[in-house]
VEXGU-289967 format. One record per residue: x, y negated, z negated of N, C-alpha, C, CB in turn; residue number from 1; chain; residue in three letters. Coordinates in steps of 0.2 Angstrom, whole numbers, plus 5000, padded with zeros to 4 digits. Glycine has a CB too. Example, Ala and Ser with C-alpha at 12.3 -4.5 7.8 and 13.67 -1.06 7.14 Angstrom:
+------+------+------+-------+-------+-------+------+------+------+-------+-------+-------+-----+--------+---------+
: n.xx : n.yy : n.zz : ca.xx : ca.yy : ca.zz : c.xx : c.yy : c.zz : cb.xx : cb.yy : cb.zz : num : cadena : residuo :
+------+------+------+-------+-------+-------+------+------+------+-------+-------+-------+-----+--------+---------+
: 5066 : 5028 : 4961 :  5062 :  5022 :  4961 : 5066 : 5016 : 4961 :  5057 :  5022 :  4955 :   1 :      A :     ALA :
: 5064 : 5011 : 4965 :  5068 :  5005 :  4964 : 5064 : 5000 : 4961 :  5070 :  5003 :  4971 :   2 :      A :     SER :
+------+------+------+-------+-------+-------+------+------+------+-------+-------+-------+-----+--------+---------+
# end
This chain:
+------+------+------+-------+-------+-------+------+------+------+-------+-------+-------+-----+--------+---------+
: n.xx : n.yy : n.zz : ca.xx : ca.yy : ca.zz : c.xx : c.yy : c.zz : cb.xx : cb.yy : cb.zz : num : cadena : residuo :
+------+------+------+-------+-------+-------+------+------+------+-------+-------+-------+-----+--------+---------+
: 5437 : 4340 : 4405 :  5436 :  4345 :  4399 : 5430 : 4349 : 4402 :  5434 :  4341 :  4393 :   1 :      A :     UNK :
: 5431 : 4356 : 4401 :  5428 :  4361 :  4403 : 5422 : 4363 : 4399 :  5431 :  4366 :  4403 :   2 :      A :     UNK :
: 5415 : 4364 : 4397 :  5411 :  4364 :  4392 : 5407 : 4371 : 4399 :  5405 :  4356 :  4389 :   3 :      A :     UNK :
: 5401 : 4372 : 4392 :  5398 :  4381 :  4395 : 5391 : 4379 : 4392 :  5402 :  4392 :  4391 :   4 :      A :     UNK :
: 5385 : 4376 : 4396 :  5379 :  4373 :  4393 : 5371 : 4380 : 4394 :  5377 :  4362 :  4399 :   5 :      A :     UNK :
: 5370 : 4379 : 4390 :  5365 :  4384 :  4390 : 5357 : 4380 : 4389 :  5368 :  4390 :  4382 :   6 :      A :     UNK :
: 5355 : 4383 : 4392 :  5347 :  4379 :  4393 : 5339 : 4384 : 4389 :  5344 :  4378 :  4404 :   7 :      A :     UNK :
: 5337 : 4383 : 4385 :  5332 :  4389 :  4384 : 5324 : 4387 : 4383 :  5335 :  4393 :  4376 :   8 :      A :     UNK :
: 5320 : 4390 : 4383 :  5313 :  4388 :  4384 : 5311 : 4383 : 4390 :  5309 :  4385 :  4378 :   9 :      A :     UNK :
: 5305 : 4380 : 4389 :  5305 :  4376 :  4395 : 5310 : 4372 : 4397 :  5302 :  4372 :  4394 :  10 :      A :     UNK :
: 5315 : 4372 : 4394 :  5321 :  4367 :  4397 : 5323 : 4373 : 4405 :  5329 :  4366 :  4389 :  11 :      A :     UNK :
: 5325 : 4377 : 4402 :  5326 :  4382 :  4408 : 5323 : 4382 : 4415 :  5323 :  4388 :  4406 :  12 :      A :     UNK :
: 5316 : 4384 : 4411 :  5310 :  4383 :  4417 : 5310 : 4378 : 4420 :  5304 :  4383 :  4415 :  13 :      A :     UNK :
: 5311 : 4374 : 4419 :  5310 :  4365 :  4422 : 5315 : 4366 : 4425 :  5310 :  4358 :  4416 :  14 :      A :     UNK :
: 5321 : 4366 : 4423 :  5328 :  4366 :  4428 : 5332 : 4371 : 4433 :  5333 :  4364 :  4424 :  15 :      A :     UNK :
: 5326 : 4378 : 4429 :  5330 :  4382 :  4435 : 5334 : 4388 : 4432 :  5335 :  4378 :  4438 :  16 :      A :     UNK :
: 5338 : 4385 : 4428 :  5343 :  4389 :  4425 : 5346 : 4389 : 4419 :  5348 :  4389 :  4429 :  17 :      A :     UNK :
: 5349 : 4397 : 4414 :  5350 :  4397 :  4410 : 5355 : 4396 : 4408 :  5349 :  4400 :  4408 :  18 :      A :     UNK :
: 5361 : 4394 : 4410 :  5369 :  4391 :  4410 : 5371 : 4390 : 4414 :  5373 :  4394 :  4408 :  19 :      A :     UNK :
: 5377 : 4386 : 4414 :  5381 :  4382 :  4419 : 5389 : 4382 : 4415 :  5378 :  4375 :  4421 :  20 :      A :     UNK :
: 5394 : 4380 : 4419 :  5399 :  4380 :  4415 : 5399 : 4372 : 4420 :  5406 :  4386 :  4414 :  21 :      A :     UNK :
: 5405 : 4367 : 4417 :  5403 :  4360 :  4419 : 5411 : 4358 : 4418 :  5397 :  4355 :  4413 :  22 :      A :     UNK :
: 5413 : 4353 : 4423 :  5419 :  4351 :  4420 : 5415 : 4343 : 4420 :  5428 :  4354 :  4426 :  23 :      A :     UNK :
: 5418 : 4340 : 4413 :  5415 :  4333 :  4412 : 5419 : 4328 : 4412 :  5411 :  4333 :  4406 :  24 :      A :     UNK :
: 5415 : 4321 : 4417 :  5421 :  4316 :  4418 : 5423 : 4314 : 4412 :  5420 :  4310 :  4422 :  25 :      A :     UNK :
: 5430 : 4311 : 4410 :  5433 :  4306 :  4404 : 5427 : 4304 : 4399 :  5436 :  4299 :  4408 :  26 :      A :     UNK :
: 5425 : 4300 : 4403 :  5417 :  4297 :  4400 : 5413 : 4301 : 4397 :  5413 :  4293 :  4405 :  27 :      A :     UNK :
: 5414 : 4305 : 4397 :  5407 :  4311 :  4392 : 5411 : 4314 : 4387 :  5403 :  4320 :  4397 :  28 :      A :     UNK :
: 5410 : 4310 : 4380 :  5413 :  4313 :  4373 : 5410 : 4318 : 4371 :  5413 :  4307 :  4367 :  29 :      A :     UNK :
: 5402 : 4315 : 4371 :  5396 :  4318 :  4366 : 5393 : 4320 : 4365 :  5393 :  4316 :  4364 :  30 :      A :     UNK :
: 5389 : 4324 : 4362 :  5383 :  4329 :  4364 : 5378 : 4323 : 4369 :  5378 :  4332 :  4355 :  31 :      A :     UNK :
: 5376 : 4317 : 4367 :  5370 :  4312 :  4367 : 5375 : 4310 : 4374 :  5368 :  4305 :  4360 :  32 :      A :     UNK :
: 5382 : 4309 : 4375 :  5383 :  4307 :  4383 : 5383 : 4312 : 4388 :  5391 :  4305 :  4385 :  33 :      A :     UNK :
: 5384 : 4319 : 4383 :  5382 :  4325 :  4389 : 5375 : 4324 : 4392 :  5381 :  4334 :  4385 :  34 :      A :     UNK :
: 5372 : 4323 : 4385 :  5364 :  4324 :  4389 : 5362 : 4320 : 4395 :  5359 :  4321 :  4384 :  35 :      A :     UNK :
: 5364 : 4314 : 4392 :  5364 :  4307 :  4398 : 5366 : 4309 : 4404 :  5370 :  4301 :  4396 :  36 :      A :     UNK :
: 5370 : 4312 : 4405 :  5376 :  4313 :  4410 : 5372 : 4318 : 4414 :  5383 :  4317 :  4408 :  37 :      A :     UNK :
: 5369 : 4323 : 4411 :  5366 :  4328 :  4415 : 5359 : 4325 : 4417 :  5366 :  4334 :  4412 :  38 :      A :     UNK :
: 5354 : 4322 : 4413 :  5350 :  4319 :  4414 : 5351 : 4314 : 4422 :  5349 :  4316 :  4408 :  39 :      A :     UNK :
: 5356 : 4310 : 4422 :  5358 :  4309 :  4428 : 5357 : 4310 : 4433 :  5360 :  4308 :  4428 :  40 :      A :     UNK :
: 5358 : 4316 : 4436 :  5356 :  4321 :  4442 : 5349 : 4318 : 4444 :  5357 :  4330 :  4440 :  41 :      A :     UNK :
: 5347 : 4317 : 4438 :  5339 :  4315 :  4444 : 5334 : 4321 : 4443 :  5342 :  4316 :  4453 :  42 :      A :     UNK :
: 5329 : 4320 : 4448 :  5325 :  4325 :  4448 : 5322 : 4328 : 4442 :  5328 :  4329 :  4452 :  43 :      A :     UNK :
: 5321 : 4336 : 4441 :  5320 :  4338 :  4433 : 5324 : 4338 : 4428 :  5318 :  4343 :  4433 :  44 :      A :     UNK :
: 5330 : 4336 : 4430 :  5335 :  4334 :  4424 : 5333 : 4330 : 4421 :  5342 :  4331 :  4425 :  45 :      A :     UNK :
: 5332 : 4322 : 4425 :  5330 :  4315 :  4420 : 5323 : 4318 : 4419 :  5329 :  4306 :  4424 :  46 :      A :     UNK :
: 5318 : 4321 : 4420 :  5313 :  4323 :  4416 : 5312 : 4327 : 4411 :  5311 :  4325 :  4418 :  47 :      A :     UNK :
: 5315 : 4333 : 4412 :  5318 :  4337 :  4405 : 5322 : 4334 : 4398 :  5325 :  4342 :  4408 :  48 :      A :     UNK :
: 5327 : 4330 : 4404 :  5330 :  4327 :  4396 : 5330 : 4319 : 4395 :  5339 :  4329 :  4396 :  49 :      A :     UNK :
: 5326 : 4316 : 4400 :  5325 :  4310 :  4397 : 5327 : 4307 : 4388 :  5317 :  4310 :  4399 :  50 :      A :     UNK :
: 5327 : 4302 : 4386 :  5328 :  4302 :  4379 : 5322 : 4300 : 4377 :  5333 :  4298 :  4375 :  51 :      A :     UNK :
: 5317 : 4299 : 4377 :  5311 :  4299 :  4373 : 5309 : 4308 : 4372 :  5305 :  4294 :  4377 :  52 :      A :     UNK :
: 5310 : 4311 : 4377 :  5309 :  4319 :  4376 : 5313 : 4322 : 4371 :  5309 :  4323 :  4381 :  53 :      A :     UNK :
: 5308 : 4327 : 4366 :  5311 :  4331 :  4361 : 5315 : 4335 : 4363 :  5307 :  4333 :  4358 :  54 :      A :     UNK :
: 5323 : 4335 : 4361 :  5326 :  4338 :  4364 : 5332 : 4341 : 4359 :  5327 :  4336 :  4369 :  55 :      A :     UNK :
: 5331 : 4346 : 4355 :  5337 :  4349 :  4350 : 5343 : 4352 : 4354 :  5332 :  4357 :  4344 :  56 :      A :     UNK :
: 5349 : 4349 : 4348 :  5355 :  4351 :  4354 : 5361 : 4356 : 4347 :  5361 :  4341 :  4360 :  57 :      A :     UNK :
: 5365 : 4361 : 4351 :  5369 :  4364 :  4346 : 5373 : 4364 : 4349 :  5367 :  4370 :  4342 :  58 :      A :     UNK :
: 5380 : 4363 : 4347 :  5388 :  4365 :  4348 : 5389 : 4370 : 4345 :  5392 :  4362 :  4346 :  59 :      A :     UNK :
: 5392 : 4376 : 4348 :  5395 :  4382 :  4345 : 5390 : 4386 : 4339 :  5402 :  4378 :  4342 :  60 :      A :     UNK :
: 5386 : 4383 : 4341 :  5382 :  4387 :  4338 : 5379 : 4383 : 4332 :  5386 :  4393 :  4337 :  61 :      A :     UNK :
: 5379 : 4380 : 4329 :  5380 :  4374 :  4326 : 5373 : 4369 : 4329 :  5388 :  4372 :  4327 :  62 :      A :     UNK :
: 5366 : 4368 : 4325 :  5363 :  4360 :  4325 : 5367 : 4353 : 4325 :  5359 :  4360 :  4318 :  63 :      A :     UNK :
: 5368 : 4354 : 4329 :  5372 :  4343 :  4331 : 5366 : 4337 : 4330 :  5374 :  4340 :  4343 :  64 :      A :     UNK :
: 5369 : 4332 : 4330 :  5368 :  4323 :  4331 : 5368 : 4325 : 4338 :  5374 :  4314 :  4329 :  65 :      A :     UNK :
: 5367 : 4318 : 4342 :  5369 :  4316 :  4347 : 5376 : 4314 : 4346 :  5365 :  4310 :  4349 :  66 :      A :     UNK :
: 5377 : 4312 : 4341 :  5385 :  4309 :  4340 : 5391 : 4315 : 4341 :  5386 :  4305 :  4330 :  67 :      A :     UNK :
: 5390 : 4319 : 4340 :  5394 :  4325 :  4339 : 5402 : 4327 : 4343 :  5388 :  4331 :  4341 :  68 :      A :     UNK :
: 5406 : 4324 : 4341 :  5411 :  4324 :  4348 : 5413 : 4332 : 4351 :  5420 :  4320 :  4345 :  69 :      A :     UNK :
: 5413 : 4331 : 4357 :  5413 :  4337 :  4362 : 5422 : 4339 : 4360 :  5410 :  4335 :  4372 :  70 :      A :     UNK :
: 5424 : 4347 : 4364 :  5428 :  4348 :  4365 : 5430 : 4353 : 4371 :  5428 :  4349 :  4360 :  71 :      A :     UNK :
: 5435 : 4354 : 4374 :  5436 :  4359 :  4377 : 5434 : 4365 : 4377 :  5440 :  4359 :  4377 :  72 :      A :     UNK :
: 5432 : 4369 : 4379 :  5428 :  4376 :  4379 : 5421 : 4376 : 4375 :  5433 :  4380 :  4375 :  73 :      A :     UNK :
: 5420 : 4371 : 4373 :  5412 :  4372 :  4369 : 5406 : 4374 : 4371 :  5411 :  4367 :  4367 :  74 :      A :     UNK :
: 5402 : 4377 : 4369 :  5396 :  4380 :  4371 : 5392 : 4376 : 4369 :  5394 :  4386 :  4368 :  75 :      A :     UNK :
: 5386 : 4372 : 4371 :  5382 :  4367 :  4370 : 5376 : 4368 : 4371 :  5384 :  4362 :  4374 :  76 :      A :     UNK :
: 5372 : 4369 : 4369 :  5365 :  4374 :  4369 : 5357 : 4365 : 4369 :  5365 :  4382 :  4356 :  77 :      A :     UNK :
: 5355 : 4364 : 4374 :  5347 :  4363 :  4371 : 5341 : 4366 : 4372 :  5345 :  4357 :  4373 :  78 :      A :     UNK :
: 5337 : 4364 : 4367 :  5332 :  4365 :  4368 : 5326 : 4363 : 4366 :  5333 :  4369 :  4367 :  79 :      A :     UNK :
: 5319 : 4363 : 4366 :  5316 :  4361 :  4362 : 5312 : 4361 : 4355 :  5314 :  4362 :  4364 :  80 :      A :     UNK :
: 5312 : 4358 : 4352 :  5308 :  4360 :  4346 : 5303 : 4365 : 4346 :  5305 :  4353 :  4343 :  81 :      A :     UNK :
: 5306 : 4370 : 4341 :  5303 :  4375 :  4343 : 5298 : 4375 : 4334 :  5309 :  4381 :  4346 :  82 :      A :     UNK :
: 5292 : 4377 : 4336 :  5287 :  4378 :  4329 : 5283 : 4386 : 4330 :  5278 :  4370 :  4329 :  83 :      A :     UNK :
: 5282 : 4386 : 4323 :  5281 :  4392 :  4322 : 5274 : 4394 : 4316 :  5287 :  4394 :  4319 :  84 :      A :     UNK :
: 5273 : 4400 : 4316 :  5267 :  4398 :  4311 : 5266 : 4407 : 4308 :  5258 :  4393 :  4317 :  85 :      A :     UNK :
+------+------+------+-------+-------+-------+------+------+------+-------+-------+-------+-----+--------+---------+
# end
């Protein structure tokens, strides 16, 4: 399955880059297995996205769970909690 992941604020910064498109093994349903999955790579990935770090995710444009089931072509956006004042 083919997904298009978009990275924004520090998440960016820390890894580099603002998008990627991703072809994902069998085993990556979910928003929360994407995460995992990319976190994997190591380096500032597992730091960036570690799971204790705050980290807001959207599909299609759309606030997700972790639970969220992925789809072919989907846009998958994280980021950080972002505050305002």
């Amino acid at each position: 399955m083919n997904v298009d992941i978009l990275y924004f604020a520090s998440l960016r910064e820390a890894l580099g880059r603002e998008r990627e498109a991703a072809e994902l093994p069998e085993t990556v349903r979910t928003v929360g297995e994407l995460r995992s999955w990319l976190a994997g790579r190591g380096g500032a990935w597992a730091a960036a996205l570690a799971p204790e770090r705050a980290v807001r995710a959207a599909r299609n444009h759309t606030m997700v769970q972790a639970s969220e089931r992925l789809q072919a072509g989907d846009e998958v956006a994280f980021f950080p909690p972002v505050t305002g004042g």
